[in-house]
C-alpha positions as CSV (number, residue, x, y, z in Angstrom):
1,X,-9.8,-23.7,21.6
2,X,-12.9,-25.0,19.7
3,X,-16.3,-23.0,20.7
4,X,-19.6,-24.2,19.5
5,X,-21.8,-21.2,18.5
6,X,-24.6,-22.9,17.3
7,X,-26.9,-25.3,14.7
8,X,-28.5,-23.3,11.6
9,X,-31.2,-25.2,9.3
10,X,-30.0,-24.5,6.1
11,X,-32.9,-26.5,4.1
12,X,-30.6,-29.3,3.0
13,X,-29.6,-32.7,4.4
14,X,-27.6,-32.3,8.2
15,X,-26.6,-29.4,10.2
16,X,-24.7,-26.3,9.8
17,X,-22.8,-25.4,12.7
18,X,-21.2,-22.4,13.5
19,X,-17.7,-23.1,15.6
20,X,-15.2,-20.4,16.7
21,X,-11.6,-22.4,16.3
22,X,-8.1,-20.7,17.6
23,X,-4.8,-21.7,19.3
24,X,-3.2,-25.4,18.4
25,X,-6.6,-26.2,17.0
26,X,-6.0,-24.5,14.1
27,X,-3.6,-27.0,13.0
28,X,-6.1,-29.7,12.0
29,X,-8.0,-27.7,9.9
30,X,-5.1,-25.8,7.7
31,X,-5.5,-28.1,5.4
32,X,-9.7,-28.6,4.7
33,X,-9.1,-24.5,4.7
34,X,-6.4,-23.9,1.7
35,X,-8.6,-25.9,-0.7
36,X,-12.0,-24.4,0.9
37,X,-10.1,-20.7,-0.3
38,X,-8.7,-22.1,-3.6
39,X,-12.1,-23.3,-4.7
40,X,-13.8,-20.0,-3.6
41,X,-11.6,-17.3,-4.4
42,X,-11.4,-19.0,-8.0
43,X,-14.6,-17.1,-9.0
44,X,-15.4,-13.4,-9.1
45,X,-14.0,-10.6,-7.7
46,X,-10.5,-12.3,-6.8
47,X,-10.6,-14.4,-9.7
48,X,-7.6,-16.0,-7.8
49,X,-5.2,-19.0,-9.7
50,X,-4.8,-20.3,-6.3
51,X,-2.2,-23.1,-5.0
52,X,-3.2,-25.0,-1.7
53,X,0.6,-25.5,-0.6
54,X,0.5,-21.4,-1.1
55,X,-2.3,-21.2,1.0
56,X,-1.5,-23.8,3.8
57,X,1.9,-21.9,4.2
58,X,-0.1,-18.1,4.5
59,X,-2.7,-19.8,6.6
60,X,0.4,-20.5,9.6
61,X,0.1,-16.6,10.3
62,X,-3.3,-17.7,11.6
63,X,-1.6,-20.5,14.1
64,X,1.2,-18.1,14.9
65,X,-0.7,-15.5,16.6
66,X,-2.5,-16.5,20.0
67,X,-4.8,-14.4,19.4
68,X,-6.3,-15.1,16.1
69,X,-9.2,-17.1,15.1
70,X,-11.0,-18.8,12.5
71,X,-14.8,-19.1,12.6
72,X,-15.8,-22.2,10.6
73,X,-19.0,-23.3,9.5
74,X,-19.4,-27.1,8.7
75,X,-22.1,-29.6,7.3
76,X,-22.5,-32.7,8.9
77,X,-18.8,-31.8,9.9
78,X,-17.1,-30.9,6.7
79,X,-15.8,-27.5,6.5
80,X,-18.3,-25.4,4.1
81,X,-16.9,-21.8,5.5
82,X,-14.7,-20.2,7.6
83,X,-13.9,-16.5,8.4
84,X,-10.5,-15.2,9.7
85,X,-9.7,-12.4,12.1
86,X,-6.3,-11.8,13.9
87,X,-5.3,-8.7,15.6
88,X,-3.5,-5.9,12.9
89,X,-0.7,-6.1,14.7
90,X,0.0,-9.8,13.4
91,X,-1.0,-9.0,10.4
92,X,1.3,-8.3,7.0
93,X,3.3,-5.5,6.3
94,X,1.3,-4.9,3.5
95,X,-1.9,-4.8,5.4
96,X,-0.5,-2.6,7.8
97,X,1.0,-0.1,5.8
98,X,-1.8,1.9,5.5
99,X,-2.7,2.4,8.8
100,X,0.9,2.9,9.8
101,X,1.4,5.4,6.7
102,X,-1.5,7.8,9.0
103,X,0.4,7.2,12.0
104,X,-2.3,4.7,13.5
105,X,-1.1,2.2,15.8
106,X,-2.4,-1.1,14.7
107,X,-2.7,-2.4,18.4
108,X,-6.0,-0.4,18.0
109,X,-7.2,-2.7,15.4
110,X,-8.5,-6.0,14.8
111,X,-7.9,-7.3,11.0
112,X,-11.5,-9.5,9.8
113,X,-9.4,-11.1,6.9
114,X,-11.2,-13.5,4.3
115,X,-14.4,-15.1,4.4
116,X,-15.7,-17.8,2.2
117,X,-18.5,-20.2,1.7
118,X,-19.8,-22.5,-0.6
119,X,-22.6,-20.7,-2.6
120,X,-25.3,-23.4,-1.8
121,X,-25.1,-21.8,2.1
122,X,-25.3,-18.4,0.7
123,X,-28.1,-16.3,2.0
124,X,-28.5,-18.1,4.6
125,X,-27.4,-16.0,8.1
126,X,-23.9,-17.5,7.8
127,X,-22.1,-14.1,6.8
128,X,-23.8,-12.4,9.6
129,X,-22.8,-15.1,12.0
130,X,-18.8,-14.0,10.8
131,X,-19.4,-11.2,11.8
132,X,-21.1,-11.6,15.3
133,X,-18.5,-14.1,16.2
134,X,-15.6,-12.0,14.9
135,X,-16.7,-9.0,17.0
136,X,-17.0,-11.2,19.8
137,X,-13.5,-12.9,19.4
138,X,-12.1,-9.4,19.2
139,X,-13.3,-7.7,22.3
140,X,-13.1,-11.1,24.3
141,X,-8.9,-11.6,23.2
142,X,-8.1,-7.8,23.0
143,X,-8.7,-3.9,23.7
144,X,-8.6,-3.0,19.9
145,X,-10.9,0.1,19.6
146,X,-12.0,-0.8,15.9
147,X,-12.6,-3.8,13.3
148,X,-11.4,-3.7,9.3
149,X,-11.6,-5.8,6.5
150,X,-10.7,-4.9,3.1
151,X,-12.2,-6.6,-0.3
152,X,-10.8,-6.0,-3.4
153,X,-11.4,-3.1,-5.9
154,X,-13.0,-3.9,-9.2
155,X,-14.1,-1.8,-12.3
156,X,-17.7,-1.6,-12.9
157,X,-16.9,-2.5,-16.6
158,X,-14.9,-5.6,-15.6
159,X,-15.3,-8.5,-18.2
160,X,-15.6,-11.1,-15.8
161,X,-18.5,-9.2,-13.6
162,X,-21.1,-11.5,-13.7
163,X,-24.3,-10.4,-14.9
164,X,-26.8,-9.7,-12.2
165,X,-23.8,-8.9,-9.7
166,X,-24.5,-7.4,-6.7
167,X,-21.6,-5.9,-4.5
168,X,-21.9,-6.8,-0.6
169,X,-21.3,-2.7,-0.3
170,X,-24.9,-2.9,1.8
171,X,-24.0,-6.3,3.6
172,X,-21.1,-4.6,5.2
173,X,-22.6,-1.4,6.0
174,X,-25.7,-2.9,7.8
175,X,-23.0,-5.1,9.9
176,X,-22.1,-0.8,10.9
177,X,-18.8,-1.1,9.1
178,X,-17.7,2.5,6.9
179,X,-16.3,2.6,3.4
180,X,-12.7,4.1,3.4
181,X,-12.0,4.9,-0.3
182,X,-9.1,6.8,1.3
183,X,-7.8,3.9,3.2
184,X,-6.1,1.0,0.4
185,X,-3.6,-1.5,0.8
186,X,-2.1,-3.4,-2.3
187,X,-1.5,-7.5,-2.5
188,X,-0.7,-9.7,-5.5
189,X,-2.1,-12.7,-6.8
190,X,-2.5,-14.8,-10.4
191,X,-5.8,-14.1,-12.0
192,X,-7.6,-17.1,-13.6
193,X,-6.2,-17.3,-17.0
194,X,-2.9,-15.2,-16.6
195,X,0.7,-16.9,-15.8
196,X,2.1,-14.6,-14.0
197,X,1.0,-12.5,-10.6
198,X,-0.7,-8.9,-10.9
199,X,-1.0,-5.9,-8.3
200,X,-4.3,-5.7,-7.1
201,X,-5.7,-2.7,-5.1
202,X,-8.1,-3.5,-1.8
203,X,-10.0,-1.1,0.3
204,X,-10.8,-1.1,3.5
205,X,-14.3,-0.8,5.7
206,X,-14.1,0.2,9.5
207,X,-16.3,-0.1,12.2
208,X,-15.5,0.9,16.1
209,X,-15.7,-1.7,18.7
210,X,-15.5,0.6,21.4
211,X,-17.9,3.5,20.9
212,X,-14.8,5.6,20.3
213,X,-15.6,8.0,16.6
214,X,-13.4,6.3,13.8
215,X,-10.2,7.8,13.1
């Protein structure tokens, strides 16, 4: 299904519209979304040497599960952004190791994965629209008592912080999410500049859907 949220002004030529896209629809737009990811998640913190085959093939998990989704934002119709959510239970072992290590069932939880954008929409409402329409995907395709994301854990020192950087630590609380330092999950990737893949540490940020206190 395709679900038109609505048209944002974002101060340049055309319209950006906010679409919530799941089910067989999802096929068409694999492809626009590996290379959106590639080209974002190249610059800080992931730093990711990213391959669009890689991509298209992780992507299918998305497809796979009936009750994922992927919130896209597009220009004039080309895909500028999209955020991913999917229920925990579809998710990776890796992602649900954590949760599973604490003895939480991840039926309870709904997985917000990535979200990118191209930085000329930045700062612009789109990240809270993510969010709004992920919430709303979640308690409209599922009973999951709580959302999480995770975002990857860099040193403050890092040599490739950019000067100026501000974390989205504030962003994500003021969407009610939590930081969980105790709550981590590990996945691997090739940083810019390295040939070879690296373990990377993530932690995760919860919020309750349902009222219920998080565990």
């Amino acid at each position: 299904m395709a679900d038109k949220r609505t048209g944002m002004d974002t101060g340049e030529q055309g319209q950006l519209d906010i679409t919530r896209c799941s089910g067989p629809d999802l096929a068409g737009i694999i492809p626009a979304l590996a290379e959106l990811r590639v080209r974002v998640f190249r610059d800080w913190p992931y730093l990711y040497d990213g391959d669009a085959a890689y991509e298209r093939d992780y992507l299918r998990i998305y497809l796979d599960s009936p009750r994922a989704a992927v919130i896209l934002a597009r220009l004039d119709g080309r895909i500028v952004g999209a955020s991913t959510c999917i229920p925990l239970a579809d998710e990776t072992e890796n992602v649900q190791a954590p949760f599973l290590a604490r003895g939480w069932n991840p039926v309870d939880f709904f997985y917000f994965g990535e979200s990118v954008l191209l930085p000329a929409l930045r700062g612009r409402g789109v990240g809270v629209a993510f969010f709004e329409q992920r919430e709303a995907h979640a308690r409209a395709v599922s009973t999951c008592r709580f959302a999480a994301f995770c975002g990857v854990v860099r040193p403050a020192d890092h040599p490739a912080r950019p000067p100026g950087f501000v974390p989205l630590d504030a962003f994500w609380t003021k969407r009610g999410f939590t930081r969980r330092p105790d709550l981590t999950c590990e996945m691997n990737w090739t940083e810019v500049g390295d040939t070879a893949e690296t373990t990377k540490t993530l932690m995760f940020w919860l919020k309750s859907l349902s009222g219920d206190p998080l565990p």
